[in-house]
KOLFI-724349 format. One line per 5 residues: number of its first residue (from 1); their letters; for each residue x, y, z of C-alpha. Coordinates in steps of 0.5 Angstrom, whole numbers, always signed. Example, Ala and Ser with C-alpha at 12.3 -4.5 7.8 and 13.67 -1.06 7.14 Angstrom:
BEGIN
1	as	+25,-9,+16  +27,-2,+14
***
This chain:
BEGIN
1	xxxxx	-5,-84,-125  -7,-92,-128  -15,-90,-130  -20,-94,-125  -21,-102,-127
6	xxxxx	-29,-102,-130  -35,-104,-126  -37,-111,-127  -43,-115,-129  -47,-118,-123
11	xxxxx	-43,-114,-117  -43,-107,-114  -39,-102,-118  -32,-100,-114  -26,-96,-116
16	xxxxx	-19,-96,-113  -12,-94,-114  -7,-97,-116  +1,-94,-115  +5,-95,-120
21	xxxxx	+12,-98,-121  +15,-90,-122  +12,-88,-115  +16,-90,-109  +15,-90,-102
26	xxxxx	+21,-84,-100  +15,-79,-101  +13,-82,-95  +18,-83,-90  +26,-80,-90
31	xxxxx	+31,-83,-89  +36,-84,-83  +42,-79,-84  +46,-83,-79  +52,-86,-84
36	xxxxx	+52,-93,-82  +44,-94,-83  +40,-90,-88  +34,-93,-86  +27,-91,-88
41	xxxxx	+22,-89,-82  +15,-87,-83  +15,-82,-78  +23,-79,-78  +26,-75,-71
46	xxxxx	+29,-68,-73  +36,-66,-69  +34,-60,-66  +43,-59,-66  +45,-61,-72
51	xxxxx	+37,-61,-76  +39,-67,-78  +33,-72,-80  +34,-80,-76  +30,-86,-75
56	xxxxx	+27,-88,-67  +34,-92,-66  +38,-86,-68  +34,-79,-66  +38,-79,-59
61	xxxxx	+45,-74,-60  +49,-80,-56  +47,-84,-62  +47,-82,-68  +54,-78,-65
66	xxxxx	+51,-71,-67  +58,-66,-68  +53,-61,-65  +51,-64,-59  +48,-60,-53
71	xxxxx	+48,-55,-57  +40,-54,-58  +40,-55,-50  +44,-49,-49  +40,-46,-53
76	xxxxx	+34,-47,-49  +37,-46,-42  +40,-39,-45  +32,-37,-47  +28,-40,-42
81	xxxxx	+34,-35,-37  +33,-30,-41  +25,-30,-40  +26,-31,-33  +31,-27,-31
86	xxxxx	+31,-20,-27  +30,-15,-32  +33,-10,-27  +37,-7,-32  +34,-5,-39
91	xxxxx	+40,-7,-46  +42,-1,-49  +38,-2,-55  +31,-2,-51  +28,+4,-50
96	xxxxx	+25,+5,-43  +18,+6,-41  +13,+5,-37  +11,-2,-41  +18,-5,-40
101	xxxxx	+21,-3,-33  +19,+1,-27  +17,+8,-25  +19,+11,-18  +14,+10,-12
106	xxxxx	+15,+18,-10  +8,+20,-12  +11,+26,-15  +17,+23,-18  +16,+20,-26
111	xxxxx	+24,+17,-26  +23,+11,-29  +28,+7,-26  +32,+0,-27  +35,+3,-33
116	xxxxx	+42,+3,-35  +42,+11,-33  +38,+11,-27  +38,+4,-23  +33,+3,-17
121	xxxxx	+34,+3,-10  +29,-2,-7  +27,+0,+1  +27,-5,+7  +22,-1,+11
126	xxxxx	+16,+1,+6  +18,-5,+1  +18,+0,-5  +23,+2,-10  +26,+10,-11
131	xxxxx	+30,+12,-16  +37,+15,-12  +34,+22,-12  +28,+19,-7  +32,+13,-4
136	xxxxx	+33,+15,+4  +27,+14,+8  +27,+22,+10  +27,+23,+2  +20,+19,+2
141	xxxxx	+17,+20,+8  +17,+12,+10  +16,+13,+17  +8,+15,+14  +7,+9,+9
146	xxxxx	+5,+2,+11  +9,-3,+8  +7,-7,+2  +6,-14,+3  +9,-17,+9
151	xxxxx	+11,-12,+15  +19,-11,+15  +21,-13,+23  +25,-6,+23  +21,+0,+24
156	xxxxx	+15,-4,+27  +13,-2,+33  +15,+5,+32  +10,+5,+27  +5,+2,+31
161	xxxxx	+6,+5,+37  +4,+12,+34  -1,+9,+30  -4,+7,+36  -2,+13,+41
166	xxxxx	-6,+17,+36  -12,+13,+36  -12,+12,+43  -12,+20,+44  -18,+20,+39
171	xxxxx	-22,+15,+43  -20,+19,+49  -23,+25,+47  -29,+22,+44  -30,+18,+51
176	xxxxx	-30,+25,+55  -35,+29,+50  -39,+23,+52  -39,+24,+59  -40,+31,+58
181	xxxxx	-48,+30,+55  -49,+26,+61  -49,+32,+66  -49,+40,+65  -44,+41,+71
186	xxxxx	-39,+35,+69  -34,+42,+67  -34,+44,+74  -33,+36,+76  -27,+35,+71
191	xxxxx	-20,+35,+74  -16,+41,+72  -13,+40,+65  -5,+41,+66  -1,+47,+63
196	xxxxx	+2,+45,+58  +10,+46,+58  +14,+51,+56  +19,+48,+55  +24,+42,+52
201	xxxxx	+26,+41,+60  +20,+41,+61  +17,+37,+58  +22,+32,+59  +21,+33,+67
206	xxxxx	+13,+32,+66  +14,+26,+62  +19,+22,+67  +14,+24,+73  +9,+21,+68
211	xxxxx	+12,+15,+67  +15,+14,+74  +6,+15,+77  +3,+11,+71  +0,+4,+72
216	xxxxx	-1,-2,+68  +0,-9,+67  +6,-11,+69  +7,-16,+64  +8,-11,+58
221	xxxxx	+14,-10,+56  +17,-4,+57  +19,-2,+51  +12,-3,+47  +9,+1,+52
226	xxxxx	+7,+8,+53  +4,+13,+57  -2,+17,+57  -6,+21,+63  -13,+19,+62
231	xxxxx	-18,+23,+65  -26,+22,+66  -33,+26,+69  -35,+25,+76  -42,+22,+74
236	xxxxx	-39,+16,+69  -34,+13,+74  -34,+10,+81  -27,+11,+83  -25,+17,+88
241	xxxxx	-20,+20,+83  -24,+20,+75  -16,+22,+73  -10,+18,+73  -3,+17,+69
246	xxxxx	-3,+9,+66  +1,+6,+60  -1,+1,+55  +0,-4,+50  +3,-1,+43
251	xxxxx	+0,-6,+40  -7,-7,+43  -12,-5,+39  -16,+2,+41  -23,-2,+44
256	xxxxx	-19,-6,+48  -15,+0,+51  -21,+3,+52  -24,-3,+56  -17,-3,+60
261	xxxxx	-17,+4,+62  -25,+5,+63  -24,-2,+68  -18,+2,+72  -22,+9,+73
266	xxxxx	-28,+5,+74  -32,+8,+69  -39,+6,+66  -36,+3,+60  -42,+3,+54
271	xxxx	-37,-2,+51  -38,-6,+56  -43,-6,+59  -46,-9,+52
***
């Protein structure tokens, strides 16, 4: 570098730096590598296909005729499919652990699945994943889980419906612990249980004779309904008979089923009464 020009008499001292004539501009920029242009740009463009360097009127593969055209997009769409892609099965290379794949939903089953050895099996009813040993629903007990995000329509009601028949003889129960605190006799008062049966035929026998003597809404479905024989104590219901056989909605919640029955038996409902 030329040594700095010496400050002048008078005026205020400055120094600048002056290029010689061995240096040259192309440590700046690069040149355009398309063979018709050779031109020198300050700000080149890389090819990504061919990594070769061009100016801005030859950056694009159309126009600089890259041999190696599409090749970087390849590259990309290969990459981002990879990244995006269900990893359902591991590569044989990866070891698979609880980090990079998933572990059979049986609480006491460590089976790690979605592997080359052990593929998962995803149930429609439950919306869990099981390894084969665990892929039926008796395998998993699915009848007694709740579905994992939105409810699957198979299988709904049913699950439903006993959730709800045993609540509703719950609260039942609780309704009639009630009405005994209300009086000392109601134990005399109350209807006399029925025996249960002794058998399979017997049980159905009393089951149809519940269903054909059972009142409700009319407008239920008959296939969400079901059946109960509600019983109440003499002091808490107006009616002549504190007893009576009545089928609901499955899908109604325990309060309202409790509103309904207390209405048609005539009873003295807390719930409604505020």
């Amino acid at each position: 570098m030329p040594p700095s020009s010496p400050p002048l008499s008078g005026h205020r001292q400055e120094s600048f730096t002056q290029m010689g004539p061995e240096h040259d501009l192309d440590a700046i920029g690069k040149h355009c590598q398309f063979e018709y242009c050779r031109q020198l740009d300050f700000l080149p463009f890389r090819c990504e296909s061919c990594k070769n360097t061009f100016c801005l009127d030859h950056r694009t593969e159309t126009a600089h005729k890259c041999p190696k055209e599409g090749e970087w997009a390849a590259a990309r769409r290969r990459k981002e499919g990879g990244a995006t892609r269900n990893n359902s099965m591991l590569s044989p290379n990866t070891k698979p652990t609880i980090y990079n794949t998933t572990q059979c939903s049986h609480p006491q089953c460590k089976t790690l699945i979605h592997t080359l050895q052990n593929p998962g099996v995803h149930c429609k009813n439950c919306n869990r994943q099981y390894c084969l040993s665990h892929r039926l629903q008796e395998d998993h007990d699915c009848s007694k889980l709740i579905p994992l995000g939105a409810r699957p329509a198979g299988g709904k009601l049913a699950s439903v419906s006993q959730t709800n028949v045993d609540k509703a003889r719950s609260a039942f129960s609780k309704l009639r612990a009630w009405g005994k605190d209300k009086s000392s006799n109601v134990a005399a008062n109350l209807a006399p249980k029925p025996k249960p049966p002794s058998s399979a035929a017997a049980r159905t026998a009393n089951l149809n004779a519940l269903k054909r003597s059972a009142k409700g809404d009319s407008k239920i479905d008959v296939s969400k309904r079901f059946y109960l024989h509600v019983e109440a104590s003499a002091d808490t219901t107006k009616s002549k008979y504190p007893s009576g056989d009545f089928y609901f909605d499955a899908g109604w919640s325990v309060g309202r089923l409790l509103d309904d029955a207390a209405k048609r038996l005539q009873v003295q409902n807390g719930r409604m009464n505020g």
